[in-house]
N, CA, C and O atoms as CSV, one atom per row, in Angstrom:
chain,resi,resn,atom,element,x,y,z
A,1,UNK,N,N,60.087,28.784,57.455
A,1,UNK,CA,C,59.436,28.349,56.229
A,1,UNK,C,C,59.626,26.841,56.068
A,1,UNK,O,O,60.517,26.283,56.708
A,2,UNK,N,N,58.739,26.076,55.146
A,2,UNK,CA,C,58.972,24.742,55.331
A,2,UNK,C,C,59.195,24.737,53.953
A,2,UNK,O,O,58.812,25.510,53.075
A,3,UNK,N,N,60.164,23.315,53.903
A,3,UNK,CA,C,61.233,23.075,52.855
A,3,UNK,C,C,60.629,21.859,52.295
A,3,UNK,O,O,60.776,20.929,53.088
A,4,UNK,N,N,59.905,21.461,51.054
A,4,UNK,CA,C,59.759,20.311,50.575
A,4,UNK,C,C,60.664,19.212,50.560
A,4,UNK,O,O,61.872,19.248,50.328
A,5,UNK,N,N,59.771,17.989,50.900
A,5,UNK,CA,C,60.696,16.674,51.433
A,5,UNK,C,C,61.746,16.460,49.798
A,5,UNK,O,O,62.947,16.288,49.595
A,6,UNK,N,N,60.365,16.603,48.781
A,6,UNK,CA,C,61.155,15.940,47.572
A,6,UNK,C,C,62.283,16.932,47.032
A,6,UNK,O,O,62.656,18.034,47.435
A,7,UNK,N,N,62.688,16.119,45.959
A,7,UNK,CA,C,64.015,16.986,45.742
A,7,UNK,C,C,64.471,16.421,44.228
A,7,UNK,O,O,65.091,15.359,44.182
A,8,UNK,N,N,64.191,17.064,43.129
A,8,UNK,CA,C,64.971,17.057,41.334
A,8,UNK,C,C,65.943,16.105,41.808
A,8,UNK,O,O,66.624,16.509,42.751
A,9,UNK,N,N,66.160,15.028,41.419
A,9,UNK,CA,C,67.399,14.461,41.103
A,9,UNK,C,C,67.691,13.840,39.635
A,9,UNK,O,O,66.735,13.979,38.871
A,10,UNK,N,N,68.839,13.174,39.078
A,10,UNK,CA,C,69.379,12.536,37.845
A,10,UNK,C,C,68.294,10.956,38.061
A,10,UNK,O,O,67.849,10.593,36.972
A,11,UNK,N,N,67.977,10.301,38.926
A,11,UNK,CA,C,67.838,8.864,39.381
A,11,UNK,C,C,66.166,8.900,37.977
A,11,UNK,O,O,65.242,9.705,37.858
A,12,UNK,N,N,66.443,7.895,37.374
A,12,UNK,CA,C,65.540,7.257,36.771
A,12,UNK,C,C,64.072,7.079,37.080
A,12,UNK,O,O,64.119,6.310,38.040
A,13,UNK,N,N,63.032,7.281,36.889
A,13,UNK,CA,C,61.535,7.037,37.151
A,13,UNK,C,C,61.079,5.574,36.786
A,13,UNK,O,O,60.357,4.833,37.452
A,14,UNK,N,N,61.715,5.320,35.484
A,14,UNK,CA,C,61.241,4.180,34.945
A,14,UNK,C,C,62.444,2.998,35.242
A,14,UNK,O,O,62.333,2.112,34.396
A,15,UNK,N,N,63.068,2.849,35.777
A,15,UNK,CA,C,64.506,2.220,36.711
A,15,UNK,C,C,63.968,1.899,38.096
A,15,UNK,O,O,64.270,0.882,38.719
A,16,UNK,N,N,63.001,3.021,38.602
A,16,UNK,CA,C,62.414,2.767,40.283
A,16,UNK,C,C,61.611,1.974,40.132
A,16,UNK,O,O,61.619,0.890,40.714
A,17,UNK,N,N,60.602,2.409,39.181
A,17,UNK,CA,C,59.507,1.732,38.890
A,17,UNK,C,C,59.369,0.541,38.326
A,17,UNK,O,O,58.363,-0.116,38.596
A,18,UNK,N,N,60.109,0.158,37.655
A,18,UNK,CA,C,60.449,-1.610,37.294
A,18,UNK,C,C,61.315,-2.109,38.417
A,18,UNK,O,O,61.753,-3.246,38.242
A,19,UNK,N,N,61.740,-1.357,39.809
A,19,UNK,CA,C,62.404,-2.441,40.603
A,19,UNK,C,C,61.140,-2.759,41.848
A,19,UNK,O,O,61.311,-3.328,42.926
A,20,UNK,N,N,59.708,-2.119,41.223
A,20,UNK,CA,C,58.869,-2.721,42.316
A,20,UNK,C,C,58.379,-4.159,42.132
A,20,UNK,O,O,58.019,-4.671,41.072
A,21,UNK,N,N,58.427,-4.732,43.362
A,21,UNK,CA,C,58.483,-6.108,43.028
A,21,UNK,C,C,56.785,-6.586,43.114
A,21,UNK,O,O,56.500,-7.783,43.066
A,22,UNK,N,N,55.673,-5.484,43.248
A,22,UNK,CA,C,54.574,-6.095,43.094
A,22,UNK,C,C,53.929,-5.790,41.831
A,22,UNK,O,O,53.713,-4.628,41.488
A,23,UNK,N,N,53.613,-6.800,41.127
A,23,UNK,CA,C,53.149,-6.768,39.331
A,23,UNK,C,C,52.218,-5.514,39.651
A,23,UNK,O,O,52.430,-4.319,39.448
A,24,UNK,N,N,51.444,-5.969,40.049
A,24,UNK,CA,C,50.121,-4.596,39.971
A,24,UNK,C,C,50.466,-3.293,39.994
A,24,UNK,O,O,49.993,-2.488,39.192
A,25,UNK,N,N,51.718,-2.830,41.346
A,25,UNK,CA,C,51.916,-1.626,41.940
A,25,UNK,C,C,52.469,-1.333,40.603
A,25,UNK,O,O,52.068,-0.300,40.067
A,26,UNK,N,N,53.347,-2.089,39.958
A,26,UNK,CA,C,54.172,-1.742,38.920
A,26,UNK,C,C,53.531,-1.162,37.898
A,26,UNK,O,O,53.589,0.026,37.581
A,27,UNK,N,N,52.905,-2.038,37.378
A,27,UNK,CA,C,51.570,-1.942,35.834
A,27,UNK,C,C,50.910,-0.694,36.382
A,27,UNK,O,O,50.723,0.200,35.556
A,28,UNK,N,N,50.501,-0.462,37.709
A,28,UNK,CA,C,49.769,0.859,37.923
A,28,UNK,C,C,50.345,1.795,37.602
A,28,UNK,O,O,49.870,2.692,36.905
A,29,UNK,N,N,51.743,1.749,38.157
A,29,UNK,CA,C,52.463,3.240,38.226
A,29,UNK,C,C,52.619,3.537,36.464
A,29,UNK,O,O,52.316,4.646,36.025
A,30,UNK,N,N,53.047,2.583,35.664
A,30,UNK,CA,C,53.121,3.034,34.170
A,30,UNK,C,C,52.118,3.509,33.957
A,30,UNK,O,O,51.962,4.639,33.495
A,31,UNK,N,N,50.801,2.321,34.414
A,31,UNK,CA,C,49.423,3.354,33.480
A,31,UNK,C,C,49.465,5.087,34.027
A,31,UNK,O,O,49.175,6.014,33.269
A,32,UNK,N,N,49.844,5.255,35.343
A,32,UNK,CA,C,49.360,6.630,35.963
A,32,UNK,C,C,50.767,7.414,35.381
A,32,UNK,O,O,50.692,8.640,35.451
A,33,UNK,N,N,52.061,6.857,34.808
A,33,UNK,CA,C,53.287,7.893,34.375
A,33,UNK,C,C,52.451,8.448,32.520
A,33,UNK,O,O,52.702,9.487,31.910
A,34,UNK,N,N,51.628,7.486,32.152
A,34,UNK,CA,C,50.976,7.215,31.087
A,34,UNK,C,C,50.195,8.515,30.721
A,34,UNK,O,O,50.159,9.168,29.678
A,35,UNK,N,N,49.464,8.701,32.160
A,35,UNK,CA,C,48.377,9.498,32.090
A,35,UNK,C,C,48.698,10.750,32.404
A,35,UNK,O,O,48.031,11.746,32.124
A,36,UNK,N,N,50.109,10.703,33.211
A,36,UNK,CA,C,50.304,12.133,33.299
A,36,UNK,C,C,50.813,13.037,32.052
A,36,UNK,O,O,50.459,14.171,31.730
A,37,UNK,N,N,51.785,12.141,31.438
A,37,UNK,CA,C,52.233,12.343,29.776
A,37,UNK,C,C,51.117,13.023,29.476
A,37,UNK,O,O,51.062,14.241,29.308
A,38,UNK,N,N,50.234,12.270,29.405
A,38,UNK,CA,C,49.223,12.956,28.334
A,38,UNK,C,C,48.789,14.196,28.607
A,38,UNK,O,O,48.074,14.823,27.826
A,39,UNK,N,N,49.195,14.650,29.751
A,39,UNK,CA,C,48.571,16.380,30.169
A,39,UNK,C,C,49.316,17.223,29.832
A,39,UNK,O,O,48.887,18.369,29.699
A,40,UNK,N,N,50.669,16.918,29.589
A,40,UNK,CA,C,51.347,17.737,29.511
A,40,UNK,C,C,51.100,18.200,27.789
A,40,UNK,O,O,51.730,19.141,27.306
């Protein structure tokens, strides 16, 4: 059986995501953490 790479951890989303050092990649990933919020 195959075992998913990812894995639940404690480590921060918004801690990873402000240590990307390209403005855009950054500003993207909030708008898209943004958009997922909203589905839930």
């Amino acid at each position: 059986m195959i075992e998913n790479k990812t894995k639940p951890t404690k480590a921060s989303v918004i801690r990873f995501l402000n240590s990307i050092e390209n403005e855009t990649r950054r500003n993207d990933s909030f708008v898209l953490i943004e958009k997922m919020e909203s589905l839930r």
